[in-house]
Structures are given as structure tokens and as C-alpha cells.
Backbone as CSV, one residue per row, in Angstrom:
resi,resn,N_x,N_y,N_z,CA_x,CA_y,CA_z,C_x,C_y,C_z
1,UNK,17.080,-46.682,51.636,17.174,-45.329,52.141,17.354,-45.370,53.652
2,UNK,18.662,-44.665,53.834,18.385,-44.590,55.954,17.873,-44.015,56.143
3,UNK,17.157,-44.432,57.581,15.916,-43.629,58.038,17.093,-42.889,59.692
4,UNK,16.567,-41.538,59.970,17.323,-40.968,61.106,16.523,-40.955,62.139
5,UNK,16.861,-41.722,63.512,15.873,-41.579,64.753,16.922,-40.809,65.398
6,UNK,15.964,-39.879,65.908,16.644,-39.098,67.196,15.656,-39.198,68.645
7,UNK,16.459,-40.134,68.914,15.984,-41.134,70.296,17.965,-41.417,71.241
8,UNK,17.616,-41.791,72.616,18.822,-42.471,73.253,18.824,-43.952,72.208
9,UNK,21.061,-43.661,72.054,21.213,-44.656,70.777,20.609,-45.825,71.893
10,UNK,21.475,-46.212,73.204,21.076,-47.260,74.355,20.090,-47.804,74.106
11,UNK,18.789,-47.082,74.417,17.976,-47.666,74.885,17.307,-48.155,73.480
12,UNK,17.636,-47.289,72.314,16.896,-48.082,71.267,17.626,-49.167,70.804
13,UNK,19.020,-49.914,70.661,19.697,-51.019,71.196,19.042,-51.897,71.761
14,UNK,18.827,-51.528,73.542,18.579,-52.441,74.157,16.657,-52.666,73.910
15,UNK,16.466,-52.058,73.145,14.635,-52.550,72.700,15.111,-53.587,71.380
16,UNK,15.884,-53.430,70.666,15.870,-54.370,69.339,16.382,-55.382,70.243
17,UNK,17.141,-55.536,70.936,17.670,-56.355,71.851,16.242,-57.631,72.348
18,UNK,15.485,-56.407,72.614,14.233,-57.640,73.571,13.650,-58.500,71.751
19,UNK,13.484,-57.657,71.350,12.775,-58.582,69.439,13.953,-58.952,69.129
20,UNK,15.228,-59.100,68.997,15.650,-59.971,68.244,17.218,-60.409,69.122
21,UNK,17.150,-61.407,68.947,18.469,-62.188,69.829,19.373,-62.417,69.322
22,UNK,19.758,-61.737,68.107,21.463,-61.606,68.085,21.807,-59.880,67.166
23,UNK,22.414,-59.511,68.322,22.578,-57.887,67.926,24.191,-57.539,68.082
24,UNK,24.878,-57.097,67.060,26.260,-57.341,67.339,26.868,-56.305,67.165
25,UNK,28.287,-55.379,67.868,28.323,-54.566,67.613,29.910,-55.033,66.549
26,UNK,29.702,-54.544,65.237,30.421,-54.530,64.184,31.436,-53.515,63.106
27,UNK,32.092,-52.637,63.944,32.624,-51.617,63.191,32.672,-51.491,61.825
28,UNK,33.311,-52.670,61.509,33.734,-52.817,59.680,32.645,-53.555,59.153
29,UNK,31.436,-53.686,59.798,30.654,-54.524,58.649,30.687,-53.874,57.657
30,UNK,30.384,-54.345,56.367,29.858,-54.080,54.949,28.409,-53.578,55.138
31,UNK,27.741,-54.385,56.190,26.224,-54.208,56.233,25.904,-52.588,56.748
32,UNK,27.101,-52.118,57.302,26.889,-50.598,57.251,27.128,-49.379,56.872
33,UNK,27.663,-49.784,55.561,28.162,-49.016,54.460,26.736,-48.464,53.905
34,UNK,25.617,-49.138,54.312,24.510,-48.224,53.873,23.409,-48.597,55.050
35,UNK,23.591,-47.899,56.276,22.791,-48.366,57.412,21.426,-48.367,56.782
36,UNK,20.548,-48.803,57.878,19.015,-48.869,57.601,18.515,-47.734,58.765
37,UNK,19.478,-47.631,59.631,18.863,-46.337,60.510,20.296,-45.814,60.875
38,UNK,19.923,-44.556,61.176,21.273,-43.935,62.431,20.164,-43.518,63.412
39,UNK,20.631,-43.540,64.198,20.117,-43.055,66.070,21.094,-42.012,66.127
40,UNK,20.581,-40.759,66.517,20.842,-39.761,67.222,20.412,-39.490,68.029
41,UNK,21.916,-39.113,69.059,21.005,-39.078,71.014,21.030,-37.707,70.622
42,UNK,20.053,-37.042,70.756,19.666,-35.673,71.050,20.233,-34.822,72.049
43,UNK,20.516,-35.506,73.260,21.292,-35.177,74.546,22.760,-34.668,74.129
44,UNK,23.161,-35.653,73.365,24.599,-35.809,73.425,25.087,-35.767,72.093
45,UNK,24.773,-35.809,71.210,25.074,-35.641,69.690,25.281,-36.715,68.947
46,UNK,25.842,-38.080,69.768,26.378,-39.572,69.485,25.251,-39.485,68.121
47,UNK,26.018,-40.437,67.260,25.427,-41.133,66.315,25.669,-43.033,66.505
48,UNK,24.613,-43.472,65.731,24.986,-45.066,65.708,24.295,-45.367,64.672
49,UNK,24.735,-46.013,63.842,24.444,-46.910,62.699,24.019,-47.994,62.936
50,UNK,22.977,-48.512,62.366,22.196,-49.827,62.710,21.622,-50.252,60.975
51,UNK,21.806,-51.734,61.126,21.377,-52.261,59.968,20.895,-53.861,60.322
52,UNK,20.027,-54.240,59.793,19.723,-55.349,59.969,20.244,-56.718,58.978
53,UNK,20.537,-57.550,59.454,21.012,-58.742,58.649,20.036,-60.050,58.110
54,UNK,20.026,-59.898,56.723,19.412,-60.856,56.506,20.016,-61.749,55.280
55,UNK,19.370,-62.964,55.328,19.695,-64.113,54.442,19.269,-63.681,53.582
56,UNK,19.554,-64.663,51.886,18.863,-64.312,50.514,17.061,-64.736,50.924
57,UNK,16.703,-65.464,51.704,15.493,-65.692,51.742,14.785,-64.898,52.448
58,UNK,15.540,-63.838,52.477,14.258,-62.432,53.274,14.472,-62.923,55.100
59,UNK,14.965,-64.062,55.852,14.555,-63.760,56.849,15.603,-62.843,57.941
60,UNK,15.142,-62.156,58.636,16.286,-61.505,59.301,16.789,-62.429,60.210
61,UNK,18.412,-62.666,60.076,18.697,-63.407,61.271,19.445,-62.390,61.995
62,UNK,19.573,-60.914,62.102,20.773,-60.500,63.403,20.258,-58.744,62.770
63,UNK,20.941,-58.069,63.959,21.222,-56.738,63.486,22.818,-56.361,63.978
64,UNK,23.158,-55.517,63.084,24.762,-55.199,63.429,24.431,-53.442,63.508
65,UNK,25.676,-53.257,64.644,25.750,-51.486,64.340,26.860,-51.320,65.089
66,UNK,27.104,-49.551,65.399,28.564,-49.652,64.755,28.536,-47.932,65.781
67,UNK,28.981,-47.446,66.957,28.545,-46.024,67.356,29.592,-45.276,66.551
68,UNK,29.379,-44.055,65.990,30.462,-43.143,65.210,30.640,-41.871,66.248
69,UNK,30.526,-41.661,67.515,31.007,-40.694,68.519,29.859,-39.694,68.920
């Protein structure tokens, strides 16, 4: 189920950024055909899709996302 934050998309980016060290921005992933969050800037209307990447063994290695305007 996606969850919707309405927070700056930026700065919540650059916080997954400090926890996890590989964050990529991915238009066509597959992995966001069903995000795990969208960020909505409240300010500005922007949306961004964010999903996290993981192996079959549960561990997360990356997050990908994707801004839709």
C-alpha cells in the first residue's frame, strides 16, 4: 500500500540520503509502478515517487524515485 507524505519532496530525499547510500533517481523503474511513498510538497504541488529496493533476502540495498511535476 503507498503511503502519502506531504513534506518538501528535497529535503525528504536528502534525509534517506543520510540512512542509506545509494538513492537513484529512476524514471522507468518497475520498482515504481507501485511506489512505497509519494511526497507531496505542500508549497508547490510537486509529487515524487519513492520506493525502496530490495533483494529476495529482505535486505534493502538502494531506494529509487522518480519526480512526476
Amino acid at each position: 500500500m503507498t503511503t502519502v507524505i506531504r513534506k518538501d519532496a528535497e529535503r525528504f530525499l536528502k534525509e534517506l540520503r543520510t540512512h542509506y547510500g545509494d538513492v537513484w533517481k529512476m524514471p522507468r523503474s518497475n520498482y515504481l509502478s507501485k511506489p512505497d511513498f509519494i511526497v507531496i510538497d505542500p508549497k508547490s504541488g510537486k509529487k515524487t515517487k519513492v520506493s525502496f529496493v530490495s533483494l529476495d533476502d529482505g535486505e534493502v540495498v538502494g531506494v529509487v524515485y522518480d519526480e512526476l511535476g
